[in-house]
VMD Tcl script that builds the backbone (N, CA, C; Angstrom):
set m [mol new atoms 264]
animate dup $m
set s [atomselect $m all]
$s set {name element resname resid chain x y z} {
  {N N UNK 1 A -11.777 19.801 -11.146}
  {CA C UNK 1 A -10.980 19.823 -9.949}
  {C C UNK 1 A -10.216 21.132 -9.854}
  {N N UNK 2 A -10.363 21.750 -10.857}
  {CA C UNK 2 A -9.549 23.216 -10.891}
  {C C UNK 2 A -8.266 23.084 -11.514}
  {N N UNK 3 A -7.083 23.531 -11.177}
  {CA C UNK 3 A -5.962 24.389 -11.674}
  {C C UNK 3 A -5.204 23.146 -11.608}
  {N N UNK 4 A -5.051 22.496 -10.638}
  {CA C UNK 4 A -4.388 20.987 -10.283}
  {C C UNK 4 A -4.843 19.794 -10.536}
  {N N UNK 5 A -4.322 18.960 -11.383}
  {CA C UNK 5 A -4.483 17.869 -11.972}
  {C C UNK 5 A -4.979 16.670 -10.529}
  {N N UNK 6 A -5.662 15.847 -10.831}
  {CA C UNK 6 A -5.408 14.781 -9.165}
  {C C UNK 6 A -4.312 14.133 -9.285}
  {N N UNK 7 A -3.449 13.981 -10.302}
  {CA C UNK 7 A -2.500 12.934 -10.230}
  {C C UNK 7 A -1.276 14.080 -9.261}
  {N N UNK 8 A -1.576 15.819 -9.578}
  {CA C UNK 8 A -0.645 16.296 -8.961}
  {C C UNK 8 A -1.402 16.198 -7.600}
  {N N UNK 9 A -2.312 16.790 -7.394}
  {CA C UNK 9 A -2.713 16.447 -5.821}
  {C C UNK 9 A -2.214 15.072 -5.574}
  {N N UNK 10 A -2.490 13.808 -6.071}
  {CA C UNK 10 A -1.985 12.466 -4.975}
  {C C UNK 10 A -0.461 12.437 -4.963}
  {N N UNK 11 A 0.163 13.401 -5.875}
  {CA C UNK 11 A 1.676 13.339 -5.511}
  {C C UNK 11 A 2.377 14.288 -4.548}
  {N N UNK 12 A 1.519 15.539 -4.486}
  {CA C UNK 12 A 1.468 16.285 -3.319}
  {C C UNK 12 A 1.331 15.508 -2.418}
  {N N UNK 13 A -0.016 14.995 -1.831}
  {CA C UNK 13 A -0.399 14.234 -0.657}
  {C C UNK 13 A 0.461 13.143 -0.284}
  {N N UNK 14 A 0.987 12.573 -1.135}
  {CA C UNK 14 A 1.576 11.294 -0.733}
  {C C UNK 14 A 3.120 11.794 -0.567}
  {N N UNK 15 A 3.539 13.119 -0.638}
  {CA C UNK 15 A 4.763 13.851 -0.142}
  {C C UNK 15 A 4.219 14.426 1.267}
  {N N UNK 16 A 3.483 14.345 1.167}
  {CA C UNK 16 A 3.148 14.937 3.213}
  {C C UNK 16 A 2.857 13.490 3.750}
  {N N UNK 17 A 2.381 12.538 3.254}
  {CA C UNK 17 A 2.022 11.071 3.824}
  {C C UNK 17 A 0.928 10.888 4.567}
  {N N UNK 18 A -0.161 11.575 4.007}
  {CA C UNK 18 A -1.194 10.931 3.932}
  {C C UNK 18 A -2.133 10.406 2.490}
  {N N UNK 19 A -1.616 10.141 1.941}
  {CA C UNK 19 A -2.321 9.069 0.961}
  {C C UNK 19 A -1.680 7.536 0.807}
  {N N UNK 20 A -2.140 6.473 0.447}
  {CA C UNK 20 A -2.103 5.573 1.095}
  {C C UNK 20 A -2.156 4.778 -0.086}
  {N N UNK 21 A -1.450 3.673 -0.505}
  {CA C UNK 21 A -1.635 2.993 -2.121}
  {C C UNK 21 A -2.465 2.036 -1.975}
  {N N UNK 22 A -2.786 1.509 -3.025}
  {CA C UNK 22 A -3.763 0.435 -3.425}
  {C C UNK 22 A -3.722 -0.450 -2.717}
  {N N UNK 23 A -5.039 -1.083 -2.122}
  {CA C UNK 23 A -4.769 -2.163 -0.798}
  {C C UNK 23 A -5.609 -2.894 -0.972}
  {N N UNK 24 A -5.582 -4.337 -1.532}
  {CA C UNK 24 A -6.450 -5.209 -1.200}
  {C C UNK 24 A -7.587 -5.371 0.294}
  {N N UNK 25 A -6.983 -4.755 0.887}
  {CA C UNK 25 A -7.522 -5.199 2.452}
  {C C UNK 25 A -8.380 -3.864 2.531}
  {N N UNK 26 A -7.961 -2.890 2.157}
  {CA C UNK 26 A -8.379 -1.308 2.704}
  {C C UNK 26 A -8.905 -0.715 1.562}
  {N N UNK 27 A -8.871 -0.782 -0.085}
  {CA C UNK 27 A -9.107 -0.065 -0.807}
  {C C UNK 27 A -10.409 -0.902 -1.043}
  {N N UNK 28 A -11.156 0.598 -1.642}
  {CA C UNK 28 A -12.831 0.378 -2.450}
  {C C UNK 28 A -12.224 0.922 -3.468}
  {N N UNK 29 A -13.851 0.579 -4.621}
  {CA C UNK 29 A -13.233 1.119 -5.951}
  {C C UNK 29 A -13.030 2.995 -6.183}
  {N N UNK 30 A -13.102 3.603 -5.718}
  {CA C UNK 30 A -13.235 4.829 -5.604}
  {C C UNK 30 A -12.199 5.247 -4.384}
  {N N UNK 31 A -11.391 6.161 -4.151}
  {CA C UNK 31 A -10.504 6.659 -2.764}
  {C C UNK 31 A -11.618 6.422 -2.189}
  {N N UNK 32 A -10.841 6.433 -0.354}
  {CA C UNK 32 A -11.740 6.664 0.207}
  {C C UNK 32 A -11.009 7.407 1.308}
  {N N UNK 33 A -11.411 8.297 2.746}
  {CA C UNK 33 A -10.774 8.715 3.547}
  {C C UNK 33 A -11.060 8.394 4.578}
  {N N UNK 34 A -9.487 7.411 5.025}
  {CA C UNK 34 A -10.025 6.768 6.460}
  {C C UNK 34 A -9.219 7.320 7.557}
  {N N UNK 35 A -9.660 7.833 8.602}
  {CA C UNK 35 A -8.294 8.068 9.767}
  {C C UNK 35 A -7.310 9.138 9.560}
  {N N UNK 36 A -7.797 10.204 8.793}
  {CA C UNK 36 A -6.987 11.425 8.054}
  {C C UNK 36 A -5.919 10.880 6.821}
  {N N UNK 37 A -6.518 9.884 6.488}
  {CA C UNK 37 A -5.395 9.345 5.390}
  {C C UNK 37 A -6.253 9.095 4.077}
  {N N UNK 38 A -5.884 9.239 3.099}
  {CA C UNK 38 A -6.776 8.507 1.555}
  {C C UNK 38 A -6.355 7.284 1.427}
  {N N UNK 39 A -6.807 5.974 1.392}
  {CA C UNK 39 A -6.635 5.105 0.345}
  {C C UNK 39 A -7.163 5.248 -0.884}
  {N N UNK 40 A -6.041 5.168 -1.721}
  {CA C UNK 40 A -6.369 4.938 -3.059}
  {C C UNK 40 A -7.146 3.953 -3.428}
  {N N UNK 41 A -8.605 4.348 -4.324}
  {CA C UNK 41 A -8.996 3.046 -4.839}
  {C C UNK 41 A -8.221 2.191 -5.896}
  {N N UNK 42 A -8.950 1.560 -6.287}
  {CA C UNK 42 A -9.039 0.259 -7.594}
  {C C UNK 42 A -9.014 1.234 -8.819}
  {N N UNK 43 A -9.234 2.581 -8.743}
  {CA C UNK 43 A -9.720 3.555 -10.090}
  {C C UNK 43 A -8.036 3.530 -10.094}
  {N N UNK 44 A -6.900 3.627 -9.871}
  {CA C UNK 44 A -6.070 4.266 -10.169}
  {C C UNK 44 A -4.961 3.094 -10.664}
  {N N UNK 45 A -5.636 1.973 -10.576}
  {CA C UNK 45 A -4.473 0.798 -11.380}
  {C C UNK 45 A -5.346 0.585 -12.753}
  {N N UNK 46 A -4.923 1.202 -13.730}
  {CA C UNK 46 A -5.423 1.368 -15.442}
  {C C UNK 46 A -4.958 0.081 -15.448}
  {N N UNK 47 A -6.823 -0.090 -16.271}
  {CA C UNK 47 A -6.810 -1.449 -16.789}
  {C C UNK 47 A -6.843 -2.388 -16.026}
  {N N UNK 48 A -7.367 -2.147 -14.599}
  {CA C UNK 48 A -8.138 -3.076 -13.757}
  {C C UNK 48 A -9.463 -3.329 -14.354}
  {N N UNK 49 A -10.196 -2.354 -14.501}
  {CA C UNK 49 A -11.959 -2.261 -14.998}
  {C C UNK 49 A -12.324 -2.334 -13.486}
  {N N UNK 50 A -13.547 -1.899 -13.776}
  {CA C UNK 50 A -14.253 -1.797 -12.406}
  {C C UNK 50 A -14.991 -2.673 -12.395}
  {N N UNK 51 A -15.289 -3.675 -13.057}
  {CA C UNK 51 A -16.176 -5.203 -12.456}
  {C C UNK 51 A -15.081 -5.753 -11.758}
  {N N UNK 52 A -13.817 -5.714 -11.654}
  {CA C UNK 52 A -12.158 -6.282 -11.179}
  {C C UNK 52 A -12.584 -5.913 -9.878}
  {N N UNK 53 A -12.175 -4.346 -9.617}
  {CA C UNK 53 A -11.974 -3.774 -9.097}
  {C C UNK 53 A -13.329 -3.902 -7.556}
  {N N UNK 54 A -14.546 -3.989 -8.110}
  {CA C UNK 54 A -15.735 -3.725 -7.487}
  {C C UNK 54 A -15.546 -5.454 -6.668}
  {N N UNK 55 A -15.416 -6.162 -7.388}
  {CA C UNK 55 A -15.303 -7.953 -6.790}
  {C C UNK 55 A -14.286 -7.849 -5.794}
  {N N UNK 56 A -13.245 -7.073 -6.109}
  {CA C UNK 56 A -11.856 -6.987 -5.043}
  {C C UNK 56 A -12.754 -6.605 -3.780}
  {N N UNK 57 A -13.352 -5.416 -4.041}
  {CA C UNK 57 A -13.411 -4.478 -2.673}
  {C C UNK 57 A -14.841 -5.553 -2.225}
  {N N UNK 58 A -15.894 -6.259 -2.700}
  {CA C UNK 58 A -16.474 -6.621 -2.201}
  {C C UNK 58 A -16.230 -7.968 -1.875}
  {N N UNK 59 A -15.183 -8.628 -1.968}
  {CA C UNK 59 A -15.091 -9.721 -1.370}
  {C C UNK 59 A -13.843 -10.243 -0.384}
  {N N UNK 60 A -13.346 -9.061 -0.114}
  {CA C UNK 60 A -12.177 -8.729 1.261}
  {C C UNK 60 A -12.307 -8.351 2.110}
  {N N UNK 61 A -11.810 -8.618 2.949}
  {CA C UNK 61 A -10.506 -8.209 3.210}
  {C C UNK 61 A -9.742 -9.676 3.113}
  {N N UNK 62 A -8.310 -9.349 2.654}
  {CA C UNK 62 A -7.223 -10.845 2.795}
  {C C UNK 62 A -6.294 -10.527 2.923}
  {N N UNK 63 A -5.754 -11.839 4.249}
  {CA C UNK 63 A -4.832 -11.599 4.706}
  {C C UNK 63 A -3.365 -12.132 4.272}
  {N N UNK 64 A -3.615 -13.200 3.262}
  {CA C UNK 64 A -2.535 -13.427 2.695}
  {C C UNK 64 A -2.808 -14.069 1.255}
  {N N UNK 65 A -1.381 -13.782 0.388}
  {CA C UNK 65 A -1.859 -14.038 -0.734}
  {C C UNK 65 A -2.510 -15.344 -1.579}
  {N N UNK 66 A -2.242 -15.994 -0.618}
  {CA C UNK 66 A -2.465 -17.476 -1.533}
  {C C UNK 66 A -4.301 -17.338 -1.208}
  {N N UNK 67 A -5.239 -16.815 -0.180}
  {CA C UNK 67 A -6.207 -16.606 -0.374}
  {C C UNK 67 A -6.781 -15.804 -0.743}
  {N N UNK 68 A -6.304 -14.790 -1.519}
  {CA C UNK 68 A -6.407 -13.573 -1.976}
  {C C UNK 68 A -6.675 -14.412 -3.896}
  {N N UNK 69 A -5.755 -14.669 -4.182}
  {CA C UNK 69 A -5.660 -15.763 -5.579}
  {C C UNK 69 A -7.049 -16.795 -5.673}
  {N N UNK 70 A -7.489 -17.355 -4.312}
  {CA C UNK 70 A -7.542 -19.014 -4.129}
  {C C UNK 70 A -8.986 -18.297 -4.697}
  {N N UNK 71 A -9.236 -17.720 -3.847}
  {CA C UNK 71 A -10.988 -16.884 -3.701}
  {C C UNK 71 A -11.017 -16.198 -5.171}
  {N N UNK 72 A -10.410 -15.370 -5.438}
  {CA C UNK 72 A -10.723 -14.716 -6.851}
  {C C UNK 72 A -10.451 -15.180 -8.090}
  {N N UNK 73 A -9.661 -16.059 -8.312}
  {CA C UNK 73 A -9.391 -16.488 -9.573}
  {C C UNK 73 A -9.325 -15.510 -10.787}
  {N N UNK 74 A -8.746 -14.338 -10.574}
  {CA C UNK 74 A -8.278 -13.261 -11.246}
  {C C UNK 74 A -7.244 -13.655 -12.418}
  {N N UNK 75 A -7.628 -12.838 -13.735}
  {CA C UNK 75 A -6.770 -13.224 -14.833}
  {C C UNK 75 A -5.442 -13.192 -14.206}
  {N N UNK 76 A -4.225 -13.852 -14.809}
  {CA C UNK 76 A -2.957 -13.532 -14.870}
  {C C UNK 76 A -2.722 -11.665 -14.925}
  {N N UNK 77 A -3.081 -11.051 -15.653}
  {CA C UNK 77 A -2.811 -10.060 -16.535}
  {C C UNK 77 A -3.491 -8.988 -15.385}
  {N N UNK 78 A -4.390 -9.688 -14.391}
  {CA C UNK 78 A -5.465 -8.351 -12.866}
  {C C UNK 78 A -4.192 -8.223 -12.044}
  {N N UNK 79 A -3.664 -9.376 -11.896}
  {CA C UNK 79 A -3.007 -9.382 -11.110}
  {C C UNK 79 A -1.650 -9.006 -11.363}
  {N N UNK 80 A -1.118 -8.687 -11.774}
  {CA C UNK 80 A 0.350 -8.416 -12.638}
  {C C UNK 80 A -0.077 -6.565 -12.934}
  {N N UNK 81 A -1.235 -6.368 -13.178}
  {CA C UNK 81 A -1.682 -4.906 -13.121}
  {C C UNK 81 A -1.612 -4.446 -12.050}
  {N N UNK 82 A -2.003 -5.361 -10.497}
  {CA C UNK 82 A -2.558 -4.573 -9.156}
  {C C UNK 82 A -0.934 -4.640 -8.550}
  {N N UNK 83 A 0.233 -5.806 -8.956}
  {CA C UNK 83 A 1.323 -5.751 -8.629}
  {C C UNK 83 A 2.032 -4.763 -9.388}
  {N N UNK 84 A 2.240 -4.396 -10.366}
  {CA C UNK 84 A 2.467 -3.371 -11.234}
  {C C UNK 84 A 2.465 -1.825 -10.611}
  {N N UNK 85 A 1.003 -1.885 -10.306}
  {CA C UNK 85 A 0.541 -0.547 -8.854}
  {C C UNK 85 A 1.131 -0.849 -7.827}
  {N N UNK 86 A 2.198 -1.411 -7.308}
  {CA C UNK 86 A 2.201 -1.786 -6.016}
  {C C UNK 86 A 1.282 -1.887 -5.001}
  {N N UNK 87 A 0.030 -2.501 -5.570}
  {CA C UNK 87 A -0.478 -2.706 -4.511}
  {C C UNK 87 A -0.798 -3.378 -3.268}
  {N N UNK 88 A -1.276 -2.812 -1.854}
  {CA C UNK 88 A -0.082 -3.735 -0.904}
  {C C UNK 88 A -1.367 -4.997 -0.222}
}
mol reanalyze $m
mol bondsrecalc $m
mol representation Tube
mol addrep $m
């Protein structure tokens, strides 16, 4: 990536406000760029894993949490990670 770390680029970016945090509804496992904005993927909450992460993005969007839980049946410990990230 060159001279700049990405963690300094997403802290740059997310000081001008376009990067966008972890979103059940909006994030894939990888960033992605929607609408001049980044969502952050699933890569950036350590210790999701990407079989977590890949089931999230392929079986959403949700609109609230109790079906977000009901549908995934995610360890204690996924979820306490993706809240941890604030993810929204």
């Amino acid at each position: 990536m060159g001279f700049y770390t990405p963690d300094s680029l997403i802290k740059a970016a997310r000081h001008d406000g376009v990067v966008l945090p972890v979103c059940v509804i909006h994030s894939k496992w990888e960033a992605d760029l929607e609408t001049g904005a980044i969502w952050l993927g699933f890569t950036q909450v350590v210790g999701l894993g990407e079989e977590t992460g890949r089931l999230i993005e392929s079986r959403g969007p949700w609109w609230r949490l109790e079906d977000f839980l009901k549908d995934l049946t995610l360890a204690r410990e996924k979820v306490s990670l993706l809240a941890s990230a604030n993810a929204n």
